[in-house]
TIGUTOR-550569 format. One record per residue (C-alpha): x, y, z. Coordinates in nm, 2 decimals, padded with zeros to 4 digits, always signed. Each point is the difference from the previous one (the first is absolute). Layout:
BEGIN
PT      xx      yy      zz
PT       X       Y       Z
...
//
This chain:
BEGIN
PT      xx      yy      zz
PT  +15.16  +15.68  +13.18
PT  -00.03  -00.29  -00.29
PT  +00.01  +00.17  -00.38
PT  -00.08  -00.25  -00.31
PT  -00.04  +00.06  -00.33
PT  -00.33  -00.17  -00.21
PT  -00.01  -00.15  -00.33
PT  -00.27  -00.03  -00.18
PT  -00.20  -00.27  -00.20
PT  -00.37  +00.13  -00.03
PT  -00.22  -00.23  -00.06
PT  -00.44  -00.04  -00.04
PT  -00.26  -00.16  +00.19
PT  -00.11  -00.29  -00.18
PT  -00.36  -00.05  -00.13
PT  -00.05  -00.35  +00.06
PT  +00.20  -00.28  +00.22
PT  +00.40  +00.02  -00.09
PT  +00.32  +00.06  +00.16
PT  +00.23  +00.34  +00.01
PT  +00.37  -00.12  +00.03
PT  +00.27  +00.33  -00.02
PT  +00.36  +00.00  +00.07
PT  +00.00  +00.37  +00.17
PT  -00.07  +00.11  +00.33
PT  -00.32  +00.22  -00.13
PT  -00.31  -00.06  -00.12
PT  -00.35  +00.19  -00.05
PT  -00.26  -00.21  +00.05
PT  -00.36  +00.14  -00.14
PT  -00.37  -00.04  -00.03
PT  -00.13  -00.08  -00.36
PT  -00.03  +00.26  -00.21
PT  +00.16  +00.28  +00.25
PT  -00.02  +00.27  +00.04
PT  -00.31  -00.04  -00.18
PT  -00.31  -00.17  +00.19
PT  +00.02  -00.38  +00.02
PT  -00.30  -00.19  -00.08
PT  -00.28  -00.18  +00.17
PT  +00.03  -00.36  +00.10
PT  +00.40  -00.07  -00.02
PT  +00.16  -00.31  +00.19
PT  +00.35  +00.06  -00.09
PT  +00.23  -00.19  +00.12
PT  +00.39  +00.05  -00.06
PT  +00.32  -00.14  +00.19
PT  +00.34  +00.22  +00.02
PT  +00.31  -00.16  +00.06
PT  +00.35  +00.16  +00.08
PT  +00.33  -00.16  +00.01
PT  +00.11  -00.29  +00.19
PT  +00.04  +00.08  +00.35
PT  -00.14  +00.34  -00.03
PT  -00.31  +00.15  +00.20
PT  -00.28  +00.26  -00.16
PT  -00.12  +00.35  +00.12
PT  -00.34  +00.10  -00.15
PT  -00.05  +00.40  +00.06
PT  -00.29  +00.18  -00.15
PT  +00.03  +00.31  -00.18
PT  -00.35  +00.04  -00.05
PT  -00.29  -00.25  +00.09
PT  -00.33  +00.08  -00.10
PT  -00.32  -00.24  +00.03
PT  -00.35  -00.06  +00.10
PT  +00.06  -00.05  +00.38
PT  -00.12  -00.34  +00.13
PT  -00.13  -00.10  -00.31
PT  +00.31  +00.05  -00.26
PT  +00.32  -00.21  +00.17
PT  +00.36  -00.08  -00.04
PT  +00.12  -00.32  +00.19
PT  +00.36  -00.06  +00.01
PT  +00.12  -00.36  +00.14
PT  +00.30  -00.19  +00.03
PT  +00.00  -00.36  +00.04
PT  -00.32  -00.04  +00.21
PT  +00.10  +00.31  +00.17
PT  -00.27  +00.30  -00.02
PT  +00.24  +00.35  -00.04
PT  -00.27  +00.22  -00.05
PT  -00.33  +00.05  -00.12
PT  -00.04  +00.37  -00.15
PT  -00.28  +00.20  -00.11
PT  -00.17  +00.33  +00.01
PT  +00.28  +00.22  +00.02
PT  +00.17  -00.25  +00.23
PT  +00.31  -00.11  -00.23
PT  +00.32  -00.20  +00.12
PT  +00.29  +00.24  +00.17
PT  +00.30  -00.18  +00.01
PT  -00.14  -00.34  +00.02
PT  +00.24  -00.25  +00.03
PT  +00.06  -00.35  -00.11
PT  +00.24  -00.26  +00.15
PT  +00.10  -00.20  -00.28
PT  +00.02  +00.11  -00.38
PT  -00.38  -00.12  -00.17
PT  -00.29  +00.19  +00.10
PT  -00.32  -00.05  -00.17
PT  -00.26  +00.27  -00.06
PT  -00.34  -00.01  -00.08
PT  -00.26  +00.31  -00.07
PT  -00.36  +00.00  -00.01
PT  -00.30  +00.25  -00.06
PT  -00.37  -00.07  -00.01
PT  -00.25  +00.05  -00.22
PT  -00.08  +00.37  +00.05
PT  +00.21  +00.33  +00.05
PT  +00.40  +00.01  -00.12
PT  +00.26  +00.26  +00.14
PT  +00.34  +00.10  -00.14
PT  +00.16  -00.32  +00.12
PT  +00.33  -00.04  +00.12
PT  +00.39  +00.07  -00.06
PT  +00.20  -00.22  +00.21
PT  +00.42  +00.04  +00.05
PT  +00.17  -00.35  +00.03
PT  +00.36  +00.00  +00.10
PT  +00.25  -00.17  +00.25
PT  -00.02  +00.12  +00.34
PT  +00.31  +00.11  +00.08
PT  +00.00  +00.14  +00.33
PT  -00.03  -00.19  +00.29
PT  -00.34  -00.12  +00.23
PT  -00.13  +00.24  +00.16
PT  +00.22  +00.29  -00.25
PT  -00.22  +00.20  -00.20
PT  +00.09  +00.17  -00.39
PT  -00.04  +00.39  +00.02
PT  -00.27  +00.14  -00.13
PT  +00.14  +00.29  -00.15
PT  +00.32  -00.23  -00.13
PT  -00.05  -00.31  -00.08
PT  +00.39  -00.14  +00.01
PT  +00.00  +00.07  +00.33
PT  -00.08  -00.18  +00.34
PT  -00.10  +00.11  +00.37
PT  -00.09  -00.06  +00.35
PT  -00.26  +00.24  +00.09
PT  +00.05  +00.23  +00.34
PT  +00.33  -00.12  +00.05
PT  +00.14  +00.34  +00.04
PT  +00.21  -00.06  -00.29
PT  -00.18  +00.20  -00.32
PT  +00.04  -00.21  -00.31
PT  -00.26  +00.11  -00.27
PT  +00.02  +00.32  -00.15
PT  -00.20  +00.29  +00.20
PT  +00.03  -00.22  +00.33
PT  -00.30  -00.12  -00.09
PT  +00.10  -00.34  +00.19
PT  +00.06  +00.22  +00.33
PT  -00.36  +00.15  +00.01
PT  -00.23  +00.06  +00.31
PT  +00.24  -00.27  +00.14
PT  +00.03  +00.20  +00.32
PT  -00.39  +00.12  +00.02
PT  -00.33  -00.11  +00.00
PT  -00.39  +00.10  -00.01
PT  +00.07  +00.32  -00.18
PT  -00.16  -00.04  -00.36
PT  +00.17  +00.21  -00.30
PT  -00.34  +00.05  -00.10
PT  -00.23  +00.16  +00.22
PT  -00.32  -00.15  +00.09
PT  -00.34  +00.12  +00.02
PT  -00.08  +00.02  +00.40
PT  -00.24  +00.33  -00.06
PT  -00.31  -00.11  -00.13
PT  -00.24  +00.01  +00.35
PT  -00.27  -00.24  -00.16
PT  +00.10  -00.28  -00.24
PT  -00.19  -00.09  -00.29
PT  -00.08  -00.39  -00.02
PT  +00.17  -00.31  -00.06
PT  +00.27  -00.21  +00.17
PT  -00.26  +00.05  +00.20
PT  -00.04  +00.38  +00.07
PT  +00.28  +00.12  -00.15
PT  +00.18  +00.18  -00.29
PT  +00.26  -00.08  -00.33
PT  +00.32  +00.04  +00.21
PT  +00.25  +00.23  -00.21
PT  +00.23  -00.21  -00.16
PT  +00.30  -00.15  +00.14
PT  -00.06  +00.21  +00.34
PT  -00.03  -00.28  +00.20
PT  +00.33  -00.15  -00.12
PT  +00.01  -00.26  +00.25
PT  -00.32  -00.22  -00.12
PT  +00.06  -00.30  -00.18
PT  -00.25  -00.26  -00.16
PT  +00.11  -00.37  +00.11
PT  -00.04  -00.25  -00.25
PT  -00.07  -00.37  -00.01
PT  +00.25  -00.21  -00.21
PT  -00.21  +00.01  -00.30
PT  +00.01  +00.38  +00.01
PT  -00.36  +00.12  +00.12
PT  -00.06  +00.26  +00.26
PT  -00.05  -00.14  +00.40
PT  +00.10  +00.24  +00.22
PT  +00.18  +00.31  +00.11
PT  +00.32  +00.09  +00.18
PT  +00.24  +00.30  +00.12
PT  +00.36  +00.02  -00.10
PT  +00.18  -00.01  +00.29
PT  +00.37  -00.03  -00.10
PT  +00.17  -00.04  -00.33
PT  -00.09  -00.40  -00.01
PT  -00.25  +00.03  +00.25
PT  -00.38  -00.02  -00.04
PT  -00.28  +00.02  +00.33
PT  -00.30  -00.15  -00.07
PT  -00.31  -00.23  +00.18
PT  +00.06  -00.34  +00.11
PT  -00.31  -00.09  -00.12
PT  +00.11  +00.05  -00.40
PT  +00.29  -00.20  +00.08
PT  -00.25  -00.28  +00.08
PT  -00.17  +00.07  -00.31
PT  +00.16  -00.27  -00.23
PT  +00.24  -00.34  +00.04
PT  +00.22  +00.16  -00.24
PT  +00.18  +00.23  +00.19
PT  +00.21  +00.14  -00.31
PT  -00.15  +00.33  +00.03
PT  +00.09  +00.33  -00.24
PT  -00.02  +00.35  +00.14
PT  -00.08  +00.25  -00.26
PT  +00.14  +00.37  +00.05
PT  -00.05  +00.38  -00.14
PT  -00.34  -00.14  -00.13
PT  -00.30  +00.26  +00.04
PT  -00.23  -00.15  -00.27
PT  -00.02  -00.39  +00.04
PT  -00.20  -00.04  -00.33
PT  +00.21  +00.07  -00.24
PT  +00.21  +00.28  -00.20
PT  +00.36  +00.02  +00.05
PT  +00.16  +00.16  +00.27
PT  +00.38  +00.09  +00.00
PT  +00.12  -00.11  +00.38
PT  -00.22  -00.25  +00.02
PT  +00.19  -00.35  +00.07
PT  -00.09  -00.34  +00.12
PT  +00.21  -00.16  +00.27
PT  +00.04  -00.36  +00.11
PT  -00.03  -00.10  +00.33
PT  +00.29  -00.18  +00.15
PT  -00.18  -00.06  +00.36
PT  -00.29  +00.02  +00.17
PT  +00.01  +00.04  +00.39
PT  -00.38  -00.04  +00.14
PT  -00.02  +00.05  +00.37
PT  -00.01  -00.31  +00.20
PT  -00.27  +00.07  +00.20
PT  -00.31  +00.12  -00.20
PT  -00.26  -00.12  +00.01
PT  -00.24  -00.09  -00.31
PT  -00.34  +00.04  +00.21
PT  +00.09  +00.27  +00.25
PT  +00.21  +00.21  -00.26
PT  +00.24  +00.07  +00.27
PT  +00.36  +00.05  -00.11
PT  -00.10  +00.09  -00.35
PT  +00.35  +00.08  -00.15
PT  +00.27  -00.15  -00.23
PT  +00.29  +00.18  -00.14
PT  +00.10  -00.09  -00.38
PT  +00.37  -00.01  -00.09
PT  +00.06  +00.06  -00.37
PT  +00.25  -00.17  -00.22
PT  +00.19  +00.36  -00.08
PT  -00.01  +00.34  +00.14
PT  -00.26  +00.23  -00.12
PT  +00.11  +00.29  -00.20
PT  -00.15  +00.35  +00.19
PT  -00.09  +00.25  -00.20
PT  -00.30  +00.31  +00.03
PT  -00.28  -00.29  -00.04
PT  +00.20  -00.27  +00.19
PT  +00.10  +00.06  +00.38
PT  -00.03  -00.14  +00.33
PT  -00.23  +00.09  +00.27
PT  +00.12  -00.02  +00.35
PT  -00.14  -00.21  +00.25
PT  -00.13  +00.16  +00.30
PT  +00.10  -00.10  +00.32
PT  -00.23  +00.24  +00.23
PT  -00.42  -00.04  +00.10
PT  -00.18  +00.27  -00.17
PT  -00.25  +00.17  +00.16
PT  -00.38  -00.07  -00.08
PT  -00.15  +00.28  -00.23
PT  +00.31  -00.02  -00.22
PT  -00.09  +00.10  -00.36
PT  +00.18  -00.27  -00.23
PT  +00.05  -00.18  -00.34
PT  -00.11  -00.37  -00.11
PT  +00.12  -00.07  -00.38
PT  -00.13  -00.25  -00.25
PT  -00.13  -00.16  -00.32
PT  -00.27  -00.13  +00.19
PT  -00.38  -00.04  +00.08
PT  -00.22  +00.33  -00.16
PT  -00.31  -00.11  +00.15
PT  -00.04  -00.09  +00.34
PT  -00.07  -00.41  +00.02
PT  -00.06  -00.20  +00.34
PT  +00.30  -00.12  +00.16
PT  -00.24  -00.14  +00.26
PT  -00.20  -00.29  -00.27
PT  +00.25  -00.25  +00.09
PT  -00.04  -00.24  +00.31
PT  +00.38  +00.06  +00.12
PT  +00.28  +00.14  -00.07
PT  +00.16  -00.24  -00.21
PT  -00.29  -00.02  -00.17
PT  +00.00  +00.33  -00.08
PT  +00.37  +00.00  -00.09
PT  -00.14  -00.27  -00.26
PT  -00.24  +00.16  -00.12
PT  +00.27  +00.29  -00.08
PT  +00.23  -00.15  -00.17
PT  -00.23  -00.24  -00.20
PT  -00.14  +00.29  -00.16
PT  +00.34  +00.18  +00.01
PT  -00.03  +00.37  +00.08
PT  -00.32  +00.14  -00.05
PT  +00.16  +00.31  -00.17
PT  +00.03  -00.20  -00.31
PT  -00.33  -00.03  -00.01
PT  +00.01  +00.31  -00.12
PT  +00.24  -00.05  -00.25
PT  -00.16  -00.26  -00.23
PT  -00.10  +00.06  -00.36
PT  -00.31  +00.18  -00.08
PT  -00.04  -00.05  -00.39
PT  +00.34  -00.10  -00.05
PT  +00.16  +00.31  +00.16
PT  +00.16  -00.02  +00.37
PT  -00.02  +00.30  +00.23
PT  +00.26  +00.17  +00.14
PT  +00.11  -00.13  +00.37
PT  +00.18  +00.26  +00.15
PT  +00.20  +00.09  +00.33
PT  -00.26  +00.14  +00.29
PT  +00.01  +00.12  +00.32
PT  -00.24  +00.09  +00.31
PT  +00.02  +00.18  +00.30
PT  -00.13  -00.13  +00.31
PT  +00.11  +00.08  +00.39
PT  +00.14  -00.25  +00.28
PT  -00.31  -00.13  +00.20
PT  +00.03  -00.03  +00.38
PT  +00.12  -00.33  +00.05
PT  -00.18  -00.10  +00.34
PT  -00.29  +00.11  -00.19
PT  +00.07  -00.19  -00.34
PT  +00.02  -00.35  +00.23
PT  -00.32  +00.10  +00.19
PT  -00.21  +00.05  -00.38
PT  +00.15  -00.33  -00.13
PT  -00.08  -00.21  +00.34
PT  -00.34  +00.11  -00.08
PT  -00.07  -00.09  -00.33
PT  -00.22  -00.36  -00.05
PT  +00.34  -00.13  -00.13
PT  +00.20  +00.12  +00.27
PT  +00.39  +00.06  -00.06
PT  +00.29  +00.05  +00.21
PT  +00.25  +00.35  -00.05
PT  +00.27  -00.11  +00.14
PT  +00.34  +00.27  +00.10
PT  +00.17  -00.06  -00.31
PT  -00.29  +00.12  -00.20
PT  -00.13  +00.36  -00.04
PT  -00.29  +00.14  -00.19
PT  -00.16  +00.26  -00.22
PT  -00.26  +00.21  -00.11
PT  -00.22  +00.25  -00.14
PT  -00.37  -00.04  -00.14
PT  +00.00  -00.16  -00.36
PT  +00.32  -00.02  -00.04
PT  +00.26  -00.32  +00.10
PT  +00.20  -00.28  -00.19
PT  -00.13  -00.29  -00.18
PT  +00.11  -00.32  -00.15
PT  +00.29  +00.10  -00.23
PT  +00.12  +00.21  +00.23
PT  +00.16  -00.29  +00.22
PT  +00.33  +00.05  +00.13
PT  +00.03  +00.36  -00.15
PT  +00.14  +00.29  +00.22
PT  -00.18  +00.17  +00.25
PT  +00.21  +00.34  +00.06
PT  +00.00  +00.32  +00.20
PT  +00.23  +00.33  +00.04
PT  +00.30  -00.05  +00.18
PT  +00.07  +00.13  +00.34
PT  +00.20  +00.30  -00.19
PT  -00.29  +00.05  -00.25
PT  +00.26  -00.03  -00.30
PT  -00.08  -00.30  -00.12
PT  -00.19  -00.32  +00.03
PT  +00.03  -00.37  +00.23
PT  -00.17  -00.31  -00.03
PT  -00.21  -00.05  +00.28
PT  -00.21  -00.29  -00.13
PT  -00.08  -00.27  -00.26
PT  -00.35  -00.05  -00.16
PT  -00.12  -00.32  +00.21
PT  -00.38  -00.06  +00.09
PT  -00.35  +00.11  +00.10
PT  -00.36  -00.04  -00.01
PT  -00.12  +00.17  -00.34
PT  +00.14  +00.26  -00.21
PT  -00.06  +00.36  +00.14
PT  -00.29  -00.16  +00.20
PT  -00.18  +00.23  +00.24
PT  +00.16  +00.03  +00.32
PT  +00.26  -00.32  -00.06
PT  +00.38  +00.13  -00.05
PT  +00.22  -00.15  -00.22
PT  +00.34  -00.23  +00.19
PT  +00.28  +00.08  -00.08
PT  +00.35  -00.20  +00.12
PT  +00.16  +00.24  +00.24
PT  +00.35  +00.03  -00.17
PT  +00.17  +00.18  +00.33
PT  -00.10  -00.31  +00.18
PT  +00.16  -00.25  -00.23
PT  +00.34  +00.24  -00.04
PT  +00.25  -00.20  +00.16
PT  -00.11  -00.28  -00.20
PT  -00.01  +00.17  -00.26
PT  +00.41  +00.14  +00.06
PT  +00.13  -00.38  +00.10
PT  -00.15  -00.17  -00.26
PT  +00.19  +00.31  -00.27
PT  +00.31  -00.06  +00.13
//
């Protein structure tokens, strides 16, 4: 356990280009005018510096801006840190040396709350994480030692796939959207992250697996050159408003299997190690992998901010065209998500129910299409008329009942197919008890 004790030198966001020098080990950084609306067309530009030899932790305590449009970019040197937005702020971003510079900017249409941002010293280790329910004081998530007051440190460390929230696995016939589905409750899938490019925007999704552990597609791992990725947790509406267990992680690694394959989509998995632990809680806990076939007919769950319409997955030429196409246009969910008259729509959590398809059956109807594909034995697939998973879905978690029917597994990840909930054409899926020894030796 590390204790420390703050002081304080508060200090304003500047409204123009200038620098923030304090002597203290804390700092509030905020948007102009806060917590009143900032204004339209700001370029601000401001550069904090600590003491010699000293490092900078930016935390925020509330973060509130047009998402994808409305940005905070913090650099150091020529070093990108972060780029924030939406409801997206920094959490426990960290600087190496002691002269960060930060710079906000908003468009011409639309302002939010803006932002209140903690600047201090880090003063517990890499890797060490501040309480959240006492700030002067450090810990190691699931390391069997409780540290933070209520244990909060220690929880769901020794379970997985059972949500504190209960989901909604009784409505026979889903509505619309994701496509065929239905507003998932929130924070029932607690699992489901949104996986984020460096500059902050929605790519793809992913399953918590351990407590620095994310599972997602190989295929959004391939997505950019930059491979400093950001998982974003507790999150059930991606738009905006503030959400209290909501927290963006770094990611430290990224461990893509060696063998897929970008035309074939074969081996379409890669495990994310964050920077830190993840903090459980009731809307953030890990789903376990399952390590057993399920049989075909299974009624399961795909989650995601994804496609609402179905779109052809079959328009491009290839695969890797189609891969292109994807992430060129990043996830079609946002589509739905852009302004209408200056107002964004909401972009929430959703899920669909759909059962295992025969696999024998699956490769017969995909040998036959006029673009023929292979389903090879480390894929599995899925269906049920007008409903499947579409573009901004990728990578996201594919789950089922356990074996004991108390609680939940990972069976696949959101990979491929040929349209969204096309007539007759299931949905691919990577077959997660196929890939489970890699999945255990490349954790430990």
């Amino acid at each position: 356990m590390f204790r420390f004790i703050a002081l304080s030198a508060l200090v304003a966001f500047a409204n123009a280009a200038g620098t923030i020098n304090f002597d203290g080990i804390k700092a509030e950084l905020t948007s102009p005018g806060y917590p009143n609306a900032y204004g339209n067309s700001i370029n601000d530009i401001t550069v904090i510096v600590g003491p010699p030899g000293s490092s900078l932790n930016f935390d925020a305590k509330d973060f509130q801006t047009e998402g994808n449009y409305d940005s905070l970019t913090l650099t150091e040197g020529t070093t990108v840190l972060g780029v924030f937005s939406g409801t997206n702020g920094p959490s426990n971003v960290r600087s190496t040396g002691n002269r960060v510079t930060a710079r906000f900017q908003s468009d011409s249409s639309v302002t939010y709350k803006g932002f209140r941002i903690e600047i201090t010293q880090p003063v517990c280790p890499v890797g060490v994480s501040v309480c959240p329910n006492d700030p002067a004081t450090c810990f190691t998530a699931c390391d069997g030692n409780p540290e933070c007051p209520g244990a909060v440190d220690e929880y769901a460390c020794n379970s997985c796939g059972v949500p504190a929230v209960s989901p909604d696995v009784t409505t026979g016939i889903s509505a619309e959207k994701i496509v065929g589905g239905i507003e998932a409750v929130p924070h029932s899938w607690p699992w489901q992250v949104s996986m984020l490019r460096p500059s902050g925007s929605h790519i793809c999704g992913g399953s918590i697996i351990g407590n620095k552990w994310v599972l997602t597609a190989a295929h959004c791992c391939d997505a950019s050159s930059d491979k400093r990725f950001k998982v974003r947790v507790g999150e059930h509406d991606i738009s905006g408003g503030s959400e209290p267990n909501a927290k963006t992680y770094n990611v430290k690694r990224v461990v893509q299997h060696a063998r897929y394959d970008g035309n074939t989509i074969e081996n379409d998995v890669c495990l994310l190690e964050l920077a830190e632990p993840i903090l459980f809680n009731t809307h953030v806990s890990p789903i376990c992998p399952g390590e057993r076939p399920v049989a075909a007919g299974t009624r399961c769950f795909v989650t995601g901010w994804g496609s609402t319409r179905a779109v052809g997955r079959n328009a491009a030429s290839s695969s890797k065209e189609y891969f292109a196409q994807l992430f060129d246009s990043q996830d079609a969910g946002f589509k739905s998500n852009l302004k209408t008259n200056g107002v964004r729509a909401v972009e929430p959590l959703r899920q669909v129910d759909v059962r295992i398809h025969d696999w024998a059956s699956c490769k017969n109807i995909y040998a036959s299409q006029s673009r023929p594909a292979d389903i090879t034995e480390d894929m599995l697939c899925a269906m049920t008329t007008g409903k499947d998973s579409c573009q901004g879905d990728s990578g996201g978690p594919f789950v089922c009942r356990n074996a004991d029917d108390n609680g939940w597994e990972l069976v696949g990840v959101v990979s491929w197919g040929y349209g969204c909930a096309a007539r007759g054409i299931p949905g691919v899926y990577a077959s997660v008890d196929y890939f489970s020894d890699w999945i255990a030796s490349n954790q430990n």
